[in-house]
Residue frames as qw, qx, qy, qz and C-alpha x, y, z in Angstrom:
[[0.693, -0.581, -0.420, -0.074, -4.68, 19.45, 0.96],
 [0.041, -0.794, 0.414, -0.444, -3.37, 21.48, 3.78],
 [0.854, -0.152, -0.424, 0.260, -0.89, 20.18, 6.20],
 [0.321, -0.918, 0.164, -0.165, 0.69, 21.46, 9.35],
 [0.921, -0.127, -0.330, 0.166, 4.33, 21.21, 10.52],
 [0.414, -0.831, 0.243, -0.282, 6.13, 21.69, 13.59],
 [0.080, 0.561, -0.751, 0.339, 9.91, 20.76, 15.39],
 [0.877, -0.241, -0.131, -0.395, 9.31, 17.11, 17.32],
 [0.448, -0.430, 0.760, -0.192, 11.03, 14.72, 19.17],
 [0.805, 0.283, -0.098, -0.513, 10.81, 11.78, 16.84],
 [0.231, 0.454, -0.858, 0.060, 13.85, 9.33, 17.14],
 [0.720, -0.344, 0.365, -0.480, 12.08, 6.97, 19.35],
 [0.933, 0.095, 0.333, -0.101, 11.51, 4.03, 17.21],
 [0.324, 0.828, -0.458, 0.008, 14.70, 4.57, 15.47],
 [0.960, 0.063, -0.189, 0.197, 17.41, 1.86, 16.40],
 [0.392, -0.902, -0.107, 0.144, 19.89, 3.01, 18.61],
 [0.665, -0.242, 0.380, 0.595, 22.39, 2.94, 16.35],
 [0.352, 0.391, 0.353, 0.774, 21.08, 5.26, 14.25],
 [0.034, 0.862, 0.462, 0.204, 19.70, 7.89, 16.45],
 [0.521, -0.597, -0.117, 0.599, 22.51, 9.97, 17.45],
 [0.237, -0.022, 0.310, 0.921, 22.99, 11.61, 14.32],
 [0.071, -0.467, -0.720, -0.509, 19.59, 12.17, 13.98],
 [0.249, -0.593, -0.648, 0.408, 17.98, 13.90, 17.36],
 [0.244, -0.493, -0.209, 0.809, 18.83, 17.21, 16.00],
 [0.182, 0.177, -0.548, -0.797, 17.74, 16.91, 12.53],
 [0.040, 0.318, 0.931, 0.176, 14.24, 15.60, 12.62],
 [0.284, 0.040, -0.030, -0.957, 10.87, 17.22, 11.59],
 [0.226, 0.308, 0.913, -0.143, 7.37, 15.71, 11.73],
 [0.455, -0.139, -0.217, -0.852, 4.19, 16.52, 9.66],
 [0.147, 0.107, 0.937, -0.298, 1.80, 15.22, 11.47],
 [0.486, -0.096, -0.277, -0.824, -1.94, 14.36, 10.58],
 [0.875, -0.152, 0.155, -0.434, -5.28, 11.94, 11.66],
 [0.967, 0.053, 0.131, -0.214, -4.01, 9.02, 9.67],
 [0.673, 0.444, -0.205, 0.555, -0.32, 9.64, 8.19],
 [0.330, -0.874, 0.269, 0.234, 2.62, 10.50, 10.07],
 [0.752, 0.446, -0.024, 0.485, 5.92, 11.72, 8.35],
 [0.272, -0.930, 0.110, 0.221, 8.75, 12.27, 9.97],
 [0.512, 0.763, -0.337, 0.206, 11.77, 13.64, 8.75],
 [0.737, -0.630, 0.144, 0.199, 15.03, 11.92, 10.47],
 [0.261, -0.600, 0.564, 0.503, 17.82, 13.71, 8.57],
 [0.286, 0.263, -0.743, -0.545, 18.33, 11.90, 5.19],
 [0.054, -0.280, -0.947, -0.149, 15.21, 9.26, 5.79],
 [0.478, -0.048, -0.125, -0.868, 11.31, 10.30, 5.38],
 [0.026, -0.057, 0.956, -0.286, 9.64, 7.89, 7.61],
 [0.470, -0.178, -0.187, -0.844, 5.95, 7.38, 6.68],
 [0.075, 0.040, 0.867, -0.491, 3.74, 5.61, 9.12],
 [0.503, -0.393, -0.441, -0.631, -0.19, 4.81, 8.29],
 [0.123, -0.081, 0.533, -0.833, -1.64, 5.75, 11.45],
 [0.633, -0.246, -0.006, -0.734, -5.00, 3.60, 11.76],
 [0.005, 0.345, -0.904, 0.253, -4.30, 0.96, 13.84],
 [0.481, 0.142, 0.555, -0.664, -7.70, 0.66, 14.92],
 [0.782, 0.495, 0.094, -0.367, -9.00, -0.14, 11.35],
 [0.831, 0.063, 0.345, 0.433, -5.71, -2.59, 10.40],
 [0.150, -0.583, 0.298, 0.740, -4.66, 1.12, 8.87],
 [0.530, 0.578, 0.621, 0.015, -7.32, 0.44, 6.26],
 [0.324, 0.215, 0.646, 0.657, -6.81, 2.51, 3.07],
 [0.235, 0.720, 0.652, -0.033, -9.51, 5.16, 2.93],
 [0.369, 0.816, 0.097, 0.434, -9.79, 8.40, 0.70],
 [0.154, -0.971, 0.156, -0.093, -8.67, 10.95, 3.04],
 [0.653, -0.578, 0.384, 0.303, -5.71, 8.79, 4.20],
 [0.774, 0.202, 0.354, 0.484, -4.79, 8.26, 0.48],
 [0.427, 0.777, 0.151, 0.437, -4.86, 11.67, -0.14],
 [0.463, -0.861, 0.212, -0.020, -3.14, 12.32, 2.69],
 [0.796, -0.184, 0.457, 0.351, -0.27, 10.20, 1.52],
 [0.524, 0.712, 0.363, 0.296, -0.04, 11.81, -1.35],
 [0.061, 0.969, -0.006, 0.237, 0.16, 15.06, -0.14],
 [0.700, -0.573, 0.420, 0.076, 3.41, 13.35, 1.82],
 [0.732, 0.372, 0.381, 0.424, 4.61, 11.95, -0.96],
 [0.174, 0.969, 0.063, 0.165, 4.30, 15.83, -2.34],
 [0.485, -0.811, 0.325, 0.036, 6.49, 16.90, 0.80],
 [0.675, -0.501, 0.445, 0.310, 9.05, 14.66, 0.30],
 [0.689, 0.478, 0.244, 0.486, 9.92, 14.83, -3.75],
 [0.068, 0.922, 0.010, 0.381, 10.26, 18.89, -2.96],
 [0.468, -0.860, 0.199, -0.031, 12.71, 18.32, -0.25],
 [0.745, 0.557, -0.366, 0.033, 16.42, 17.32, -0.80],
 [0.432, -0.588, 0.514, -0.451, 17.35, 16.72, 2.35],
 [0.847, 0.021, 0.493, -0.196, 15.66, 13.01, 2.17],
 [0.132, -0.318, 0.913, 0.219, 17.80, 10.37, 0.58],
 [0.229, -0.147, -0.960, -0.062, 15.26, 7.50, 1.33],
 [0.664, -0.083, -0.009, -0.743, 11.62, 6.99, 2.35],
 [0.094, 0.014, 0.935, -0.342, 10.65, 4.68, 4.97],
 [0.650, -0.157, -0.139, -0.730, 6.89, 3.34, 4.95],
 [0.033, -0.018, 0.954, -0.298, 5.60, 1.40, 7.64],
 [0.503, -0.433, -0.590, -0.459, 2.39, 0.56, 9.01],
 [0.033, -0.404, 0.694, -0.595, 1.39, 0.85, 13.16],
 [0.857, -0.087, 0.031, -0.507, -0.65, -1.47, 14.77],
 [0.705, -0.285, 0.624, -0.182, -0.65, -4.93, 14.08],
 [0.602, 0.449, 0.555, 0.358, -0.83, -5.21, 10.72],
 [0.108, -0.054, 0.306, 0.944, 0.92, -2.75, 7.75],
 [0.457, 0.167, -0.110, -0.867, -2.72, -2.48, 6.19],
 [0.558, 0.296, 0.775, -0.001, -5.54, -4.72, 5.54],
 [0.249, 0.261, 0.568, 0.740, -5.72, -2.44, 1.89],
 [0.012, 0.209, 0.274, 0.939, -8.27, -0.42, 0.46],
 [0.143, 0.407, 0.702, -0.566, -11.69, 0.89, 2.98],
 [0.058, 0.335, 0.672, 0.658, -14.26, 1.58, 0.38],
 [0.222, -0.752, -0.505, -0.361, -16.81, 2.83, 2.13],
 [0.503, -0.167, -0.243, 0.812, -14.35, 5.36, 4.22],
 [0.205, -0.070, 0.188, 0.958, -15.25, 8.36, 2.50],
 [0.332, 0.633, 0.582, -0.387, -18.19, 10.94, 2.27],
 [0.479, 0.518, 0.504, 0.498, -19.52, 12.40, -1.11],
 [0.102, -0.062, 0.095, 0.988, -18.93, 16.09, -2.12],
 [0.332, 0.501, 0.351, -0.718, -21.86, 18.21, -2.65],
 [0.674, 0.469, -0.142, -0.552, -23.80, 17.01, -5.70],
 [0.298, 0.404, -0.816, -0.285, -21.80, 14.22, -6.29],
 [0.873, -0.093, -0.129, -0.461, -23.61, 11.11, -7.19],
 [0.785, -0.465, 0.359, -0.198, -22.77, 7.77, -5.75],
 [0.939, 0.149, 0.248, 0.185, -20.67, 6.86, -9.02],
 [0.324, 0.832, -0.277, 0.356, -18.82, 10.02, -9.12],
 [0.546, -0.688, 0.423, -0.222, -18.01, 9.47, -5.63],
 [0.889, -0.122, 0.405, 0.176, -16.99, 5.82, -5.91],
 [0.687, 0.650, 0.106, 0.308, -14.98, 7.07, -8.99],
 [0.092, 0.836, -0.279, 0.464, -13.22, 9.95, -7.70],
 [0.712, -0.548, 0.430, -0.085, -12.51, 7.53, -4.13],
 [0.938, 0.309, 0.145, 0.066, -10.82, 5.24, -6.89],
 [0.511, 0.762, 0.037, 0.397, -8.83, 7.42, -8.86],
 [0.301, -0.801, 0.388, -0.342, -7.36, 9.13, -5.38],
 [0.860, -0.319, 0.396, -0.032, -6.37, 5.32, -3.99],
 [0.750, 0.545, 0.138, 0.350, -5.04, 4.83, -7.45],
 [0.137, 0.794, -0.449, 0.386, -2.65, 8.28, -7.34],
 [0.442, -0.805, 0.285, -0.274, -1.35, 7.34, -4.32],
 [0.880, -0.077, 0.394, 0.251, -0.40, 4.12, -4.86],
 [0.522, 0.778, 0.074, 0.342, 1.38, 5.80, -8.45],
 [0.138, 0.893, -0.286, 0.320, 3.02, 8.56, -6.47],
 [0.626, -0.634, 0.452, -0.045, 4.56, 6.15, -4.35],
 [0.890, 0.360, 0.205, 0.192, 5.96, 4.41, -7.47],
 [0.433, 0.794, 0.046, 0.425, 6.84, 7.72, -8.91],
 [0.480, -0.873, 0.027, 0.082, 8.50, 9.07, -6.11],
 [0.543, 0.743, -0.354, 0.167, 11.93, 10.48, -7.23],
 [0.499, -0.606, 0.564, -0.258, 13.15, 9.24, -3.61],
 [0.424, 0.004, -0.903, 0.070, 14.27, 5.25, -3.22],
 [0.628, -0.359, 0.106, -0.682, 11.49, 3.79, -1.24],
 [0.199, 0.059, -0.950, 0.235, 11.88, 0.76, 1.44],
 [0.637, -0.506, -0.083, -0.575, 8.54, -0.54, 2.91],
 [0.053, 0.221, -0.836, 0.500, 8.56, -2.52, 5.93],
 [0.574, -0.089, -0.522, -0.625, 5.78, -5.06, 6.18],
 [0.015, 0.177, -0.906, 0.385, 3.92, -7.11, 9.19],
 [0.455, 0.213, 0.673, -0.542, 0.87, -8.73, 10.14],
 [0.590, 0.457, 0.650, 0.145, -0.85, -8.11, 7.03],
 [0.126, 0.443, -0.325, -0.826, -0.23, -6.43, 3.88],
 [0.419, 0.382, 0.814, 0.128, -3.27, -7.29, 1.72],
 [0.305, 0.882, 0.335, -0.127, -5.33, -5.51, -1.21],
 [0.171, 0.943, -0.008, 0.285, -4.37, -2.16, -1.91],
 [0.592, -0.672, 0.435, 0.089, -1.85, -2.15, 1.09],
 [0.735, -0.326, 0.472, 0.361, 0.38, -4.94, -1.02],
 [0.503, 0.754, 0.247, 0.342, 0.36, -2.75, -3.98],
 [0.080, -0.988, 0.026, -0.128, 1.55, -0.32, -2.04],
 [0.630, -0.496, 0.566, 0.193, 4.30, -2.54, -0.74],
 [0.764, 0.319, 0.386, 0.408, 5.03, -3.74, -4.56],
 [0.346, 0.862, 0.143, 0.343, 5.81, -0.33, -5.89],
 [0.355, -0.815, 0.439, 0.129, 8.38, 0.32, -3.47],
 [0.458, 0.659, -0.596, -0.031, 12.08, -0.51, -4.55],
 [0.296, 0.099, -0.886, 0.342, 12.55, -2.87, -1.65],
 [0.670, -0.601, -0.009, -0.436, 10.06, -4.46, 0.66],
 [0.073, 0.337, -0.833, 0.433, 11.22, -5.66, 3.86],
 [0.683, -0.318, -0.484, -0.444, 8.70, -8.45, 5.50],
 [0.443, -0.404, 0.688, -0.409, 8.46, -9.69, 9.10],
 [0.191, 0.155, -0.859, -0.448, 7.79, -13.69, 8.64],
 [0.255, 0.402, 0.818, -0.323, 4.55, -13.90, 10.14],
 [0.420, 0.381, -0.132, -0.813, 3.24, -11.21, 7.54],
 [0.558, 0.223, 0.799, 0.011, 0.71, -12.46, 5.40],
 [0.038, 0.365, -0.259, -0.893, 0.31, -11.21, 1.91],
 [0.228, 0.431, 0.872, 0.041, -3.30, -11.45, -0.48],
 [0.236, 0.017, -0.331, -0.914, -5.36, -9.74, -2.97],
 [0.211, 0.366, 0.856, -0.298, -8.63, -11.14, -1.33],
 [0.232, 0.307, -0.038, -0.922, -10.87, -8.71, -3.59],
 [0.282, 0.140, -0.888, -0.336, -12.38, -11.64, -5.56],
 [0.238, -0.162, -0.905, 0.315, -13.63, -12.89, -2.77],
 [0.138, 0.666, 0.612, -0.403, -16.34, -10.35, -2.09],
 [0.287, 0.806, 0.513, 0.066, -17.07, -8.77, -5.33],
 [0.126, 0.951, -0.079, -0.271, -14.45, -5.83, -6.06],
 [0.729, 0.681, -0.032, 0.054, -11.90, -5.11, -8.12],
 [0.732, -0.141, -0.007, 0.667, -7.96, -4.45, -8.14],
 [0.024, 0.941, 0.219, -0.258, -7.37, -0.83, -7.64],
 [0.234, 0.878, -0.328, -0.259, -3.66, -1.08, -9.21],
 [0.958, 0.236, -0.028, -0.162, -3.00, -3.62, -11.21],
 [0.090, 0.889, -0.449, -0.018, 0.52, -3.58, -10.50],
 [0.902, -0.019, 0.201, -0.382, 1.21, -7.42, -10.17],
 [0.892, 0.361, 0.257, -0.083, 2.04, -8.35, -12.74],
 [0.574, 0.740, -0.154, 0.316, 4.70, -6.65, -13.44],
 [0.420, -0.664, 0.519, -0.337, 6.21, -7.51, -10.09],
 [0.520, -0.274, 0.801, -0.111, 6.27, -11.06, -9.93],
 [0.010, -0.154, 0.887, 0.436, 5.45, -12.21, -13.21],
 [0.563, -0.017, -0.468, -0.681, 2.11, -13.63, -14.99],
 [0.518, -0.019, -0.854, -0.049, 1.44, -16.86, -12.95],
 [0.316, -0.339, -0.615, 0.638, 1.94, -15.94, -9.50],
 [0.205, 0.156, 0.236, -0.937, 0.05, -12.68, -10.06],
 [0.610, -0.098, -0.480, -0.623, -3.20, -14.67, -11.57],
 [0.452, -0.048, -0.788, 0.415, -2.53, -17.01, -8.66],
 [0.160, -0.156, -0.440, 0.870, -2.90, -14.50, -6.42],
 [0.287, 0.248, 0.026, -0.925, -5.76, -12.17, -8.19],
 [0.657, -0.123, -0.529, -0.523, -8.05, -14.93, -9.38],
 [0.529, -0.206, -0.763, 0.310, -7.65, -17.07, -6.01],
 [0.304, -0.762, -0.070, -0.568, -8.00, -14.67, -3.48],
 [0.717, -0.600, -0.355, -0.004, -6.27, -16.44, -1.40],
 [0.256, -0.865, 0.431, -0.038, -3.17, -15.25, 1.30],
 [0.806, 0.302, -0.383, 0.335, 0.28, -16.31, 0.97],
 [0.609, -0.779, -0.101, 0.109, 2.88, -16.40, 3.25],
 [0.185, -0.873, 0.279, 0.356, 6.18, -14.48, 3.61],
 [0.504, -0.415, 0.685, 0.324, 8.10, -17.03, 2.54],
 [0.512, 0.546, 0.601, 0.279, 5.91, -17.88, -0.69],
 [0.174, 0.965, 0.178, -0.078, 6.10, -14.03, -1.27],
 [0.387, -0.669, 0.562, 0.295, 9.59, -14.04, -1.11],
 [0.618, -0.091, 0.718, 0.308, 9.92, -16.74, -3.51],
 [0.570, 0.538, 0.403, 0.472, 7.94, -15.04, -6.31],
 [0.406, -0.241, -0.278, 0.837, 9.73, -11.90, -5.33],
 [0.141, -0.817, -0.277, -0.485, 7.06, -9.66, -4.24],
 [0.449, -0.891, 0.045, 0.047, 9.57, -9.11, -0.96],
 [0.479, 0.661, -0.519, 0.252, 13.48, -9.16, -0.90],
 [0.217, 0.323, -0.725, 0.568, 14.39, -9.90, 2.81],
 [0.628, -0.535, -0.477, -0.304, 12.15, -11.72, 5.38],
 [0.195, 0.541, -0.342, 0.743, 12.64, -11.11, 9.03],
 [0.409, -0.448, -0.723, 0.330, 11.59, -11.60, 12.26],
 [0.077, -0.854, -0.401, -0.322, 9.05, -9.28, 13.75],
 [0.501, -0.767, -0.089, 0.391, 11.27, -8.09, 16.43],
 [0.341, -0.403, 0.311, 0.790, 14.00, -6.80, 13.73],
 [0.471, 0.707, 0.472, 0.235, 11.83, -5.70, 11.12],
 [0.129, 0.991, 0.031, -0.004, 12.03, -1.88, 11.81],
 [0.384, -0.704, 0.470, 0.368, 16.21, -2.14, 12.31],
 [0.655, 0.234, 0.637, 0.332, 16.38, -4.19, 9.29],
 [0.339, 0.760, 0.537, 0.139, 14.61, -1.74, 7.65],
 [0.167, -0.950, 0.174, 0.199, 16.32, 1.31, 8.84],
 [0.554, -0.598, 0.506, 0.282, 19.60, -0.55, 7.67],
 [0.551, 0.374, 0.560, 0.493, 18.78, -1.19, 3.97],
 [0.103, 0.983, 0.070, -0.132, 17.39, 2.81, 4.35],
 [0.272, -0.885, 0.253, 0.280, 20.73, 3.64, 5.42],
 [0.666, -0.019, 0.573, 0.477, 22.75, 1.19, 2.81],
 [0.350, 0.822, 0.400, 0.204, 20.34, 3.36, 0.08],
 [0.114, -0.954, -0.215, 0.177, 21.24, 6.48, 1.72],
 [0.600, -0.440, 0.461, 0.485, 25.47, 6.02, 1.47],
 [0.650, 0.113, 0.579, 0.479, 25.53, 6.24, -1.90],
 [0.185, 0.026, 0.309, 0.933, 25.63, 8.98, -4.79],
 [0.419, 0.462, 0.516, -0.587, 21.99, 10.73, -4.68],
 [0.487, 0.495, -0.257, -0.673, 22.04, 12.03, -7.94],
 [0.112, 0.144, -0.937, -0.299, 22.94, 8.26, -9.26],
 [0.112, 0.142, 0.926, -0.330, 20.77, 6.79, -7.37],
 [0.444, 0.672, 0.141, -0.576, 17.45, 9.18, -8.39],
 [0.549, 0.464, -0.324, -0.615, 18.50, 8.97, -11.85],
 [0.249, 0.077, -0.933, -0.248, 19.06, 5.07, -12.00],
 [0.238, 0.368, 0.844, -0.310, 15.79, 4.16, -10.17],
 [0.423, 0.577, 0.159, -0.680, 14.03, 6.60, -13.14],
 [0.504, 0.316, -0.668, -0.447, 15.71, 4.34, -15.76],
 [0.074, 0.093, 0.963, -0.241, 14.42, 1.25, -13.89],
 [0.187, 0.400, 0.228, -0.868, 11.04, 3.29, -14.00],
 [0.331, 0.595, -0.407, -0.610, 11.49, 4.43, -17.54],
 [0.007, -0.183, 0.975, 0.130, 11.76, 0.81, -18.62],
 [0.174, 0.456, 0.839, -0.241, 8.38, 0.08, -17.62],
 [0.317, 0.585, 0.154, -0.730, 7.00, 3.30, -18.56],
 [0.145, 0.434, -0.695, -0.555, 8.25, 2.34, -22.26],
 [0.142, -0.017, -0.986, -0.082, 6.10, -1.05, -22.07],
 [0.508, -0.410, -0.380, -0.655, 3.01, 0.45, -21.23],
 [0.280, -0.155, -0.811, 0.490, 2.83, 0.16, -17.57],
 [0.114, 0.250, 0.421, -0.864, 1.10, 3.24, -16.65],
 [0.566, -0.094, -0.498, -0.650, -1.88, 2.55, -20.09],
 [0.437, 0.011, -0.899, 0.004, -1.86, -0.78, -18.92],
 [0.121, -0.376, -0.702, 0.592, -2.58, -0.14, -14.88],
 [0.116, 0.256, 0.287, -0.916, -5.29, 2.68, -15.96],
 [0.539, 0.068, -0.751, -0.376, -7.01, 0.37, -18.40],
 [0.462, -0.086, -0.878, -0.092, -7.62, -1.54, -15.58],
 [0.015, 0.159, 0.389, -0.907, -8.68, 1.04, -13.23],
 [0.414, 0.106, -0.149, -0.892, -11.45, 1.40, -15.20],
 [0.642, -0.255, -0.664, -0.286, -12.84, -2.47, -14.96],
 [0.308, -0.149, -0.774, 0.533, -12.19, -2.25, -11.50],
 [0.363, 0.071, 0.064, -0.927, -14.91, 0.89, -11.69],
 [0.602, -0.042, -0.665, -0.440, -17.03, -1.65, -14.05],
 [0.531, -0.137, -0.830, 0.101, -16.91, -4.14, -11.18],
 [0.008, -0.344, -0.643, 0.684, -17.88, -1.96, -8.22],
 [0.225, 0.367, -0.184, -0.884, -20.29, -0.50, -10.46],
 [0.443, 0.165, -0.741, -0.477, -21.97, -3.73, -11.68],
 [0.419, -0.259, 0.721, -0.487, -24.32, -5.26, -9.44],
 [0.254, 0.162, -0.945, -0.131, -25.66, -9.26, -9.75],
 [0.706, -0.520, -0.264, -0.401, -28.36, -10.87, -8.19],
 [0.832, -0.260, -0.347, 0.346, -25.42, -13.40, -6.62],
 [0.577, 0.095, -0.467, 0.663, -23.78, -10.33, -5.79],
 [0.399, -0.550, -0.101, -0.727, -26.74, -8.54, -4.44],
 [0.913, -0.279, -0.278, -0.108, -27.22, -11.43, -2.14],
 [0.752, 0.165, -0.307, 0.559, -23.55, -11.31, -1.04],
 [0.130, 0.318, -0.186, 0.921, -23.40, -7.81, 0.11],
 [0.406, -0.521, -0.018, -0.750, -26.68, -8.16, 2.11],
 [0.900, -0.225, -0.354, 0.122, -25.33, -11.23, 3.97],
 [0.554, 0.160, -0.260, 0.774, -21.77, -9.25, 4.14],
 [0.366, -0.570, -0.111, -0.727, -24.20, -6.15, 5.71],
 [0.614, -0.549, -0.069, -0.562, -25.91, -8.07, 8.25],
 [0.924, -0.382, 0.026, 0.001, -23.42, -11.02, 9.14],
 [0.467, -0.708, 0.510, 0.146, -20.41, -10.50, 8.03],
 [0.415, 0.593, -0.594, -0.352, -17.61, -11.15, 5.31],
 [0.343, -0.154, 0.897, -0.232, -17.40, -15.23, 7.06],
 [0.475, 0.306, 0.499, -0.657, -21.08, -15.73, 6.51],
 [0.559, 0.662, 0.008, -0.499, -21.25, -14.48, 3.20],
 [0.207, 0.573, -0.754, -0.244, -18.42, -16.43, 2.05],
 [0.312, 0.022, 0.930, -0.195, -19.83, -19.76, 3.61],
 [0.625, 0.492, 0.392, -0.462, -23.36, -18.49, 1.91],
 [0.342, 0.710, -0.480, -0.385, -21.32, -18.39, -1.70],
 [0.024, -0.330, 0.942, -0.054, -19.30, -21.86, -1.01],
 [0.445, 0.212, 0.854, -0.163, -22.77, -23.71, -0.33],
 [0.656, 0.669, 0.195, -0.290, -24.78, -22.17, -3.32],
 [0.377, 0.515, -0.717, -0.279, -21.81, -23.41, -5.61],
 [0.223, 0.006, 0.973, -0.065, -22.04, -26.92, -4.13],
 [0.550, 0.410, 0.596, -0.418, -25.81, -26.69, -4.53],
 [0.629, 0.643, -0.163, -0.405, -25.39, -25.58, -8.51],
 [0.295, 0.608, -0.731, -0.091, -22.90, -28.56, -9.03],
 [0.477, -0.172, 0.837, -0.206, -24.48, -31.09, -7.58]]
């Protein structure tokens, strides 16, 4: 996927303690939904839909990628920053973002929109860089995958964190969970549907450091820069045996194994969940959840 880049002014949102070394060395690729600038040794991604909670949708995942791309090819960058703007890091993954190629049917599409949300989240695992996110408002779905596969997340403490996908009928696009915070707390999470808060996320460490919203981004910039101090080459090659460790245990079978029920499930339709999705259509995800909640009472009475 082409990308364009050009010389910028970017220090802005920097801390002012780190932007003096930095005004002269920064580049930007900009695009619609991703921005990445370069500030000397840090690669600062930013999801850029504010308007849509910075929703997840194809183009933006393959746009992330193709950032991702940029920054493994560039040795300049130590560390890799990933935020979110708006109000909220991401509300996760926008399914119905994305238009179909020519000829493709509506399950190639919904396949290939999968499989692209899926890399992305991956190449931000894989990323030979150390990666710090920086998390607020919400970091739900797909979004707190993305924030698990980084090496460090940084949280503001109003963030809320949730795999709500349960809740209206879809699936888990990377199953990555589990192997973050253990068996309990990720069934917790991915059979409940419900949100947690910082502090509960903290506890089954799916963040490291919580924070107030006003020092998130310095916070963040300051574990960047703790990363950055130190030996690249160590660093790269000890975060690939950390990796490697998983890889050895079947991480990457494991998470594409489940890629594929998560196809099953959007791909599987119900009467009850026929009935859902034209409530969720015409009123709204509220509605449809209240319409669910009373037709259990009504089969249990």
């Amino acid at each position: 996927m082409p990308v364009k880049r050009w010389q910028v002014s970017c220090c802005a949102n920097l801390p002012r303690s780190h932007r003096q070394n930095q005004q002269r060395h920064s580049t930007a690729l900009r695009v619609t939904t991703i921005i990445l600038d370069k500030q000397g040794y840090l690669a600062h991604i930013r999801l850029n839909r504010p308007d849509k909670l910075n929703a997840l949708d194809p183009a933006t995942a393959g746009l992330l990628n193709a950032a991702l791309t940029e920054i493994g090819r560039d040795d300049s960058i130590r560390v890799v920053l990933l935020t979110g703007e708006g109000r909220a890091f991401s509300a996760g993954f926008d399914l119905h973002g994305g238009q179909p190629q020519p000829g493709e049917t509506a399950n190639e599409q919904l396949r290939r929109e999968l499989v692209e949300a899926f890399d992305a989240i991956m190449s931000l695992r894989n990323c030979p860089k150390p990666t710090v996110a920086a998390v607020h408002g919400y970091c739900l779905g797909s979004s707190m995958e993305l924030s698990a596969v980084c090496d460090l997340t940084i949280s503001s403490d109003d963030c809320q964190f949730g795999a709500p996908e349960v809740q209206f009928g879809s699936g888990i696009v990377c199953m990555i969970l589990p192997w973050i915070v253990g068996e309990k707390a990720a069934r917790e999470l991915l059979l409940t549907g419900k949100k947690i808060s910082a502090a509960r996320a903290a506890e089954i460490g799916l963040v490291n450091r919580i924070v107030s919203r006003e020092r998130l981004l310095e916070t963040a910039f300051d574990v960047a820069r703790e990363i950055a101090t130190n030996d690249p080459l160590a660093v790269a090659m000890t975060k690939r045996a950390l990796n490697r460790s998983q890889d050895i245990r079947g991480l990457e079978q494991a998470l594409r194994e489940a890629l594929e029920v998560d196809l099953q499930i959007e791909q599987t339709e119900t009467p009850e969940s026929k009935k859902f999705n034209s409530i969720l259509g015409e009123k709204g995800l509220k509605a449809a959840l209240a319409w669910r909640e009373k037709l259990l009472d009504r089969e249990h009475r």
